[in-house]
C-alpha positions as a Python dict, from the first residue, in 0.01 Angstrom:
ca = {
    (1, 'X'): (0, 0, 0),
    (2, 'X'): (-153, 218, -254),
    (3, 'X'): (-454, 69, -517),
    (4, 'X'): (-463, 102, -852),
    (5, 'X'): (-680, 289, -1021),
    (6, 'X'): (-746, 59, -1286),
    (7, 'X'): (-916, -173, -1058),
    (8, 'X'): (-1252, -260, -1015),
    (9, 'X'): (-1260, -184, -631),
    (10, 'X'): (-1585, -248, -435),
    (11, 'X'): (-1715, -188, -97),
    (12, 'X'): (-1884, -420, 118),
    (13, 'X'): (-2073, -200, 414),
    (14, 'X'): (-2192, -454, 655),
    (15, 'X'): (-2357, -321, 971),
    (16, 'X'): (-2307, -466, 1322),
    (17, 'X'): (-2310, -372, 1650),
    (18, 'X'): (-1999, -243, 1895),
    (19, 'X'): (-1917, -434, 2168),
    (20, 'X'): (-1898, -135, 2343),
    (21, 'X'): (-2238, -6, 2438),
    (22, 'X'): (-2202, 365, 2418),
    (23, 'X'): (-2040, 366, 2067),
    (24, 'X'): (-2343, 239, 1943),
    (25, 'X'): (-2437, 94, 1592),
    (26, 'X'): (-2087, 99, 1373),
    (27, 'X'): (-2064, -28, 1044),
    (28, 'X'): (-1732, -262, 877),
    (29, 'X'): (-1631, -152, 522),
    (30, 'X'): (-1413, -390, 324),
    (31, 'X'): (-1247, -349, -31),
    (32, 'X'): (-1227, -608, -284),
    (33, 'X'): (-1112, -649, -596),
    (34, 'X'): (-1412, -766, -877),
    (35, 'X'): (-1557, -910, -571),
    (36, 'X'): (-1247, -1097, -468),
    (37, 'X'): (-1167, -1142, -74),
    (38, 'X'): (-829, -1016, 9),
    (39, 'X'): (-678, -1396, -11),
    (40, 'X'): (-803, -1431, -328),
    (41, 'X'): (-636, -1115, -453),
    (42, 'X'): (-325, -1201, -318),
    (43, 'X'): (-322, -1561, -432),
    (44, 'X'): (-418, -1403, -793),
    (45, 'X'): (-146, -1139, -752),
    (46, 'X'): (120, -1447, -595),
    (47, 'X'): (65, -1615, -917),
    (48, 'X'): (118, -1361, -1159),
    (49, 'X'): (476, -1257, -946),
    (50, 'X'): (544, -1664, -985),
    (51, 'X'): (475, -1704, -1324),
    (52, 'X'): (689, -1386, -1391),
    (53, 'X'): (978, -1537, -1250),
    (54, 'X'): (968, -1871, -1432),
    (55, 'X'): (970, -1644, -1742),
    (56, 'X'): (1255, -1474, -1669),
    (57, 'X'): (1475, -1745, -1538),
    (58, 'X'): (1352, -1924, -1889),
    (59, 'X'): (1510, -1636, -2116),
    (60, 'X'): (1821, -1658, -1860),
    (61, 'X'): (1846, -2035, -1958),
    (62, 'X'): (1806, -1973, -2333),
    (63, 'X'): (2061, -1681, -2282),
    (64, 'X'): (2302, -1944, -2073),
    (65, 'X'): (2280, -2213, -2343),
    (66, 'X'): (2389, -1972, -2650),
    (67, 'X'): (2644, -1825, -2422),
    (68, 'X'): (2775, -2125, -2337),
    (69, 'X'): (2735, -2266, -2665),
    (70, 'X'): (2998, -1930, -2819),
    (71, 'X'): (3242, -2025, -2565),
    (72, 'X'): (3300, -2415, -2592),
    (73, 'X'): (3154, -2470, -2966),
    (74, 'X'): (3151, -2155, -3155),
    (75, 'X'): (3174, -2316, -3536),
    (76, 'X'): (2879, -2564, -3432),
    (77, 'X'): (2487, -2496, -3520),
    (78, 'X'): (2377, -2773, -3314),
    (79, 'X'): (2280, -2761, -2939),
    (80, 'X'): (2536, -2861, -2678),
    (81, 'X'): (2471, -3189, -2501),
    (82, 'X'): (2363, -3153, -2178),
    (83, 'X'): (2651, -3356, -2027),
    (84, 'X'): (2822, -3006, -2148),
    (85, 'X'): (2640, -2768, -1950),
    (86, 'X'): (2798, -2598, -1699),
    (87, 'X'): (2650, -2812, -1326),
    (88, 'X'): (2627, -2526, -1117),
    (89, 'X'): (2426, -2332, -1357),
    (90, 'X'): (2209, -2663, -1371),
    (91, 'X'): (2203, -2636, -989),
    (92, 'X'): (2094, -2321, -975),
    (93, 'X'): (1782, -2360, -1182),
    (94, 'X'): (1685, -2644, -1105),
    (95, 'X'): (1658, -2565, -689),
    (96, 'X'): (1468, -2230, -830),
    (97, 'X'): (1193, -2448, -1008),
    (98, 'X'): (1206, -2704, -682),
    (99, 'X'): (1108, -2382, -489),
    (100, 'X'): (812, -2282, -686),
    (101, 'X'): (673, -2611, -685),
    (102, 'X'): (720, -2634, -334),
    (103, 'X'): (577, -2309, -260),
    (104, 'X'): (291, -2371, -487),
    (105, 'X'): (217, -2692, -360),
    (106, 'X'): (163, -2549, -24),
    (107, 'X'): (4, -2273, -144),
    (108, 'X'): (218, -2031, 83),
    (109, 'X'): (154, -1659, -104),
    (110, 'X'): (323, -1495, 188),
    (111, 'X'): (601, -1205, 124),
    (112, 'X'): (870, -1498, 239),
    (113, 'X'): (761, -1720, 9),
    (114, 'X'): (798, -1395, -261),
    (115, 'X'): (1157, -1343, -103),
    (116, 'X'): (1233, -1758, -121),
    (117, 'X'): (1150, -1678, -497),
    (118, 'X'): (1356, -1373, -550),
    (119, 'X'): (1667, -1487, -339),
    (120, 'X'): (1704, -1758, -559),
    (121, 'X'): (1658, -1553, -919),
    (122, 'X'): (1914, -1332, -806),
    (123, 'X'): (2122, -1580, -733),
    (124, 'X'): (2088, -1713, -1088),
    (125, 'X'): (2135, -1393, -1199),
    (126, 'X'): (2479, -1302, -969),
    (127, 'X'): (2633, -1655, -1130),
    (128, 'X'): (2565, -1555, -1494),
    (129, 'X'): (2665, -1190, -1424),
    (130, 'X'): (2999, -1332, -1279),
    (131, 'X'): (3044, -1573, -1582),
    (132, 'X'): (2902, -1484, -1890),
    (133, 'X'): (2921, -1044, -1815),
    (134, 'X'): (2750, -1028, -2196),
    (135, 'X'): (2488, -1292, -2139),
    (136, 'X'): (2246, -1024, -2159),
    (137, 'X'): (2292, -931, -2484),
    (138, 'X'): (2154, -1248, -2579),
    (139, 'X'): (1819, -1191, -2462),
    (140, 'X'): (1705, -1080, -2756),
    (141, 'X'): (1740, -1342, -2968),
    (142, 'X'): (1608, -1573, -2717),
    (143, 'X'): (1293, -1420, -2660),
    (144, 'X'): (1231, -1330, -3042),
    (145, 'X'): (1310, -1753, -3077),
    (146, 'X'): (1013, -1793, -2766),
    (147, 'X'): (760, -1587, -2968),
    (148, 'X'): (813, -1736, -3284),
    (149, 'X'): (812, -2066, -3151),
    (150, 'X'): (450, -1967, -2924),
    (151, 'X'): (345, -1845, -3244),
    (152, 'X'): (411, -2219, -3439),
    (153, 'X'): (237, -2380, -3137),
    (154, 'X'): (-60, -2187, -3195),
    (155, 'X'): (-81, -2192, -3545),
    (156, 'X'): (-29, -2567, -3530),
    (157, 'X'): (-330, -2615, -3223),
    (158, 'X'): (-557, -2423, -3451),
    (159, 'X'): (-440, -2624, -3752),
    (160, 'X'): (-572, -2960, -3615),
    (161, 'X'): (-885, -2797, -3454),
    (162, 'X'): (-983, -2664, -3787),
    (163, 'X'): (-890, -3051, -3895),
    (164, 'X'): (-1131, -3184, -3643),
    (165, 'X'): (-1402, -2939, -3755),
    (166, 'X'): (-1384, -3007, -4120),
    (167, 'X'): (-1319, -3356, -4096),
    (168, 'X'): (-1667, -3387, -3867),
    (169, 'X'): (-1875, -3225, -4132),
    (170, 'X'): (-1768, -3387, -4416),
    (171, 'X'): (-1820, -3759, -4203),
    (172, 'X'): (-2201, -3606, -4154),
    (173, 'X'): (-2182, -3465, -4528),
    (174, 'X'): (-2098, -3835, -4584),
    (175, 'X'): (-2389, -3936, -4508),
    (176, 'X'): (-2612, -3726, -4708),
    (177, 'X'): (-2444, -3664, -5019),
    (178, 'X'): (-2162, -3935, -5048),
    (179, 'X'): (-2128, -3916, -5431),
    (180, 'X'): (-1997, -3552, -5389),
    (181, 'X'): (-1813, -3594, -5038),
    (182, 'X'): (-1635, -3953, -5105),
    (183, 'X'): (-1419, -3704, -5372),
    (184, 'X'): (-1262, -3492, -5074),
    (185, 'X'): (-1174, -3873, -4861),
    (186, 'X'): (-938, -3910, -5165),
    (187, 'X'): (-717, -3661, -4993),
    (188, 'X'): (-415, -3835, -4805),
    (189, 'X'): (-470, -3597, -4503),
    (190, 'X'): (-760, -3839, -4391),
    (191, 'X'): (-752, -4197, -4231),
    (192, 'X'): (-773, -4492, -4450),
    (193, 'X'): (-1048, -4622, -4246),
    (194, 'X'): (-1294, -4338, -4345),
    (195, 'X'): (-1162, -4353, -4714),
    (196, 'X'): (-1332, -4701, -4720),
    (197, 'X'): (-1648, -4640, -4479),
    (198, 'X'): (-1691, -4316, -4745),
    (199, 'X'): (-1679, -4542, -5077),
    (200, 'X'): (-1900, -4830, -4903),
    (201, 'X'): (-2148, -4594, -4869),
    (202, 'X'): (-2141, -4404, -5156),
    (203, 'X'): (-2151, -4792, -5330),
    (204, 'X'): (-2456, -4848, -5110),
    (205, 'X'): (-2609, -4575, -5216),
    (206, 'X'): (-2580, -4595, -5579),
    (207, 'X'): (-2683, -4948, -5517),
    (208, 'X'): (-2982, -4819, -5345),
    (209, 'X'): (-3079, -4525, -5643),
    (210, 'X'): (-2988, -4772, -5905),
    (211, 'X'): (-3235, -5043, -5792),
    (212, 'X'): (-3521, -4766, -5705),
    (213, 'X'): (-3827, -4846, -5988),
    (214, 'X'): (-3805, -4586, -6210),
    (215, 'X'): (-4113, -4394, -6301),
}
């Protein structure tokens, strides 16, 4: 097992005694990574493996489906039903996703659990080699579809957290200046409910300004 380079590696010296009298004082040296103990590392190192996996065998499903999809419904743009999918493909993945779920679960991060994992990937991999020779060429497609759908999800999350942001400074802008603010609640983004809390108090207020004695 060699280390990488790139790693952070740090030595713990701690100093003990032998239990052999005439060796003396000797002294223990252990690596980690980042300060990491060794289970740590490999449970960090498990994971990433795991989640590499699942990955793959998703781009090997998206590959199945538009293979699939060529051979029984070529003229069609929509999706095949999944009554239509092929069972022992469905089989296949399925037990792989049981087995990392199982082997998460019990937090195994042993090289058997790694070879559980691999056995059944290639298996996967053997039936849609055996079926669909081409399948790879869609992979591709499939993973320029994953990126650009990863990209939507994003842009959405950060689309209604820049929502919430706005929406809680102009409730607090409300407050303070609701002549100018109760303009922007006119906007059908925003809930009905503040659109009449906004002109209540802007009523209020011009209630309040209107009634002040002048000077």
């Amino acid at each position: 097992m060699f280390l990488n380079p790139k790693r952070t590696v740090k030595a713990n010296v701690r100093k003990r005694n032998s239990i052999f009298p005439s060796l003396g004082t000797t002294y223990r040296i252990s690596l980690s990574d980042d300060g990491l103990s060794p289970q740590e590392i490999q449970k960090r190192e498990f994971n990433k493996f795991a989640d590499k996996t699942v990955d793959e065998v998703s781009t090997m499903i998206g590959c199945f489906e538009r293979s699939e999809k060529k051979s029984k419904s070529p003229n069609s743009d929509k999706p095949l039903p999944y009554e239509k999918l092929d069972n022992e493909f469905l089989k296949l993945t399925v037990s792989f996703f049981q087995i990392i779920q199982e082997i998460k679960y019990s937090g195994d991060t042993s090289q058997y659990a790694k070879n559980r994992i691999t056995t059944s990937l290639f298996g996967i991999t053997r039936w849609l080699d055996n079926k669909y020779p081409l399948w790879n060429n869609e992979r591709a497609e499939v993973e320029r579809n994953g990126k650009e759908i990863e990209k939507r999800v994003k842009k959405e999350f950060k689309a209604k957290r820049f929502y919430k942001t706005k929406f809680a400074i102009l409730a607090i802008a409300t407050f303070f200046a609701p002549f100018i603010f109760c303009w922007f609640s006119l906007q059908k983004k925003y809930p009905k409910w503040f659109k009449v809390i906004s002109f209540l108090w802007a009523l209020f207020f011009a209630i309040l300004v209107y009634r002040n004695p002048k000077v």
